[in-house]
Steps between C-alpha positions, in 0.01 A plus 500: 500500500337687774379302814120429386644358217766226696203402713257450202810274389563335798136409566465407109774251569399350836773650695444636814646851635668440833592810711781472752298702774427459914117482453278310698399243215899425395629208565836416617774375259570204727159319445618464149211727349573457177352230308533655101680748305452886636599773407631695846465824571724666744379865664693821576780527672329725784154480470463170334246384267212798354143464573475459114749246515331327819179474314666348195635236660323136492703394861796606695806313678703636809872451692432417849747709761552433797603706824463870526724634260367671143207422362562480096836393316711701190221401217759298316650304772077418547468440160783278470371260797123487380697366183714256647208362728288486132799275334497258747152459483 
C-alpha cells in the first residue's frame, strides 16, 4: 500500500497520524498527549519528517532537551521513548 492509501485507512478507521517532529504545534510527550490509539510516525534520520509527510499528519508530539547539547536523538532511541511515554498513558 502506498502512503495515500494508509492515510485513507487510517482516517477511515478514526485513527489519527502522529508525527514525531519539533514543530511549533507538537506537543510534548510529558503532558501525556495521547488520549486514543495512533498510529506514530517517526521522520528521517537527518532531515526528519517530509513536507508530504508533515501535511499528512493530523498532530505531532515532541522530546523536550534540555541544555545546549544536540538538538535531535538516533530516530529509534526517539521512537522508542514516544512509545514508552504512549504505554503509560
Amino acid at each position: 500500500a502506498d502512503f495515500e492509501e494508509l492515510k485513507e485507512f487510517l482516517q477511515k478507521n478514526s485513527v489519527p497520524l502522529v508525527g514525531i517532529e519539533i514543530v511549533e504545534e507538537a506537543r510534548s510527550i510529558l503532558e501525556n498527549p495521547f488520549t486514543e490509539s495512533i498510529a506514530l510516525m517517526p521522520g528521517n534520520e537527518g532531515t526528519g519528517l517530509s513536507k508530504r509527510q508533515k501535511l499528512a499528519a493530523d498532530s505531532f508530539v515532541y522530546i523536550p532537551q534540555y541544555g545546549d547539547g544536540t538538538a535531535s536523538l538516533n530516530v529509534t532511541v526517539a521512537t522508542t521513548m514516544v512509545l514508552h511515554q504512549f504505554t503509560i498513558w
